[in-house]
C-alpha distance (Angstrom), angle and dihedral (degrees) to the residues before:
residue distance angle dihedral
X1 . . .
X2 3.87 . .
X3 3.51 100.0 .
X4 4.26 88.7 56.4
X5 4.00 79.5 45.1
X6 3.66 89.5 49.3
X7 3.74 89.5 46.2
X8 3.50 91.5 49.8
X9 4.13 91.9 59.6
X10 3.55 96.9 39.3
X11 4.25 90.0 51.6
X12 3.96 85.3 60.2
X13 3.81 101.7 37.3
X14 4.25 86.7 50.6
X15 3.80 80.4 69.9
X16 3.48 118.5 60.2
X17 3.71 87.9 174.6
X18 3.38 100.8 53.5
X19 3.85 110.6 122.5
X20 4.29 92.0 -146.3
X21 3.82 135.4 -105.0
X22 3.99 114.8 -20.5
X23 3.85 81.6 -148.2
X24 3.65 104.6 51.3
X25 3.87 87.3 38.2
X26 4.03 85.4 56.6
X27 3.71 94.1 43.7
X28 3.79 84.7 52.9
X29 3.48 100.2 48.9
X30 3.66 111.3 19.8
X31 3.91 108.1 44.2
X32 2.88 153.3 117.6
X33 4.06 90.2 9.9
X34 3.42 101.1 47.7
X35 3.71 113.1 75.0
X36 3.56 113.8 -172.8
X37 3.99 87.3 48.4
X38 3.77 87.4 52.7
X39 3.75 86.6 61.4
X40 3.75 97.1 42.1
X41 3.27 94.6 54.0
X42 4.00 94.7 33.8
X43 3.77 76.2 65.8
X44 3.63 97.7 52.2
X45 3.69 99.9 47.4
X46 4.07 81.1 43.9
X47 3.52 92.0 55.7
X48 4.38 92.0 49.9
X49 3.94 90.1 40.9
X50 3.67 84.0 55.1
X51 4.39 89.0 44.7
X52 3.73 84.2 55.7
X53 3.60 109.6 50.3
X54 3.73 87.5 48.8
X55 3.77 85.0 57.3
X56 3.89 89.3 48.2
X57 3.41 96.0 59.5
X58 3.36 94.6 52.0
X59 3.40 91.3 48.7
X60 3.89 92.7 53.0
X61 3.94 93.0 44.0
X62 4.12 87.4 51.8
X63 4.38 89.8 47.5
X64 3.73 94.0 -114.0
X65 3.90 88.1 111.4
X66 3.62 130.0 50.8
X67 3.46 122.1 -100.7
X68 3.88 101.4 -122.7
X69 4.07 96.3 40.1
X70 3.69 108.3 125.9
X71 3.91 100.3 -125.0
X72 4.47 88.2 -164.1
X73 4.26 84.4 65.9
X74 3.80 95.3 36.7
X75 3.34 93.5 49.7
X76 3.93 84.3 50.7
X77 3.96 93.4 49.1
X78 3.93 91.7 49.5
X79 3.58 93.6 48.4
X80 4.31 87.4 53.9
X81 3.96 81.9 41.5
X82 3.94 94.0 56.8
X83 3.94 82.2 47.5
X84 3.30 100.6 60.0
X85 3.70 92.9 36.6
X86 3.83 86.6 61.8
X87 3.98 88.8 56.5
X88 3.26 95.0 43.8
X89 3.42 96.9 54.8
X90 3.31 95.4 74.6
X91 3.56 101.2 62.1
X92 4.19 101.9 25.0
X93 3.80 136.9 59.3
X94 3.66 132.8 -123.4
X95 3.98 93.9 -93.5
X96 4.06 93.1 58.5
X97 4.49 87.2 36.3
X98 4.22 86.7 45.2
X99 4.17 82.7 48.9
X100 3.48 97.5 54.2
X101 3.76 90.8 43.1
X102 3.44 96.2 57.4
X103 3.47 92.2 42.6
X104 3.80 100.4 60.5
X105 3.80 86.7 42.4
X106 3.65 91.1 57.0
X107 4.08 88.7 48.2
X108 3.63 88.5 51.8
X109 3.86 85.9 52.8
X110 4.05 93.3 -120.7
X111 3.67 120.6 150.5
X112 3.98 102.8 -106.0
């Protein structure tokens, strides 16, 4: 789980020019008034939620994820992580984005 997190960060700081997430920037700017946007990107966030828990339950079957975590809500909290990540990015380097990674890993009880 934190090297696709790591991944993640390093994809968007290779590209200095990259203008950020479509999706956050939607989220942002489109919602809550707009509806059809609000189910595009419903959709989209849907469709990473669903990336994640896959990843979860992997994670749990290999022991880097405690038995009892409910993947559904994890999966949830990552996709807000990835979010935030994508703002963040902007301003902060990979040192304070590789902090909070490990950081919500380690509150998720995931091996790091």
């Amino acid at each position: 789980m934190r090297a696709f997190l790591l991944s993640y960060v390093d994809s968007a700081l290779a590209d200095p020019l990259r203008g950020g997430c479509m999706v956050t920037h939607g989220v942002l700017e489109r919602l809550p008034g707009d509806k059809k946007a609000a189910q595009r990107l419903g959709g989209a966030l849907g469709s990473l939620e669903e990336a994640f828990a896959y990843l979860l339950l992997r994670a749990r079957a290999a022991g880097e994820l405690a038995p009892g975590t409910d993947v559904r809500s994890t999966a949830r909290f990552l996709v807000t992580l990835t979010q935030g990540l994508r703002v963040m990015e902007r301003t902060a380097g990979r040192d304070y984005l590789a902090q909070v990674v490990d950081q919500a890993l380690q509150g998720l009880s995931c091996t790091a």
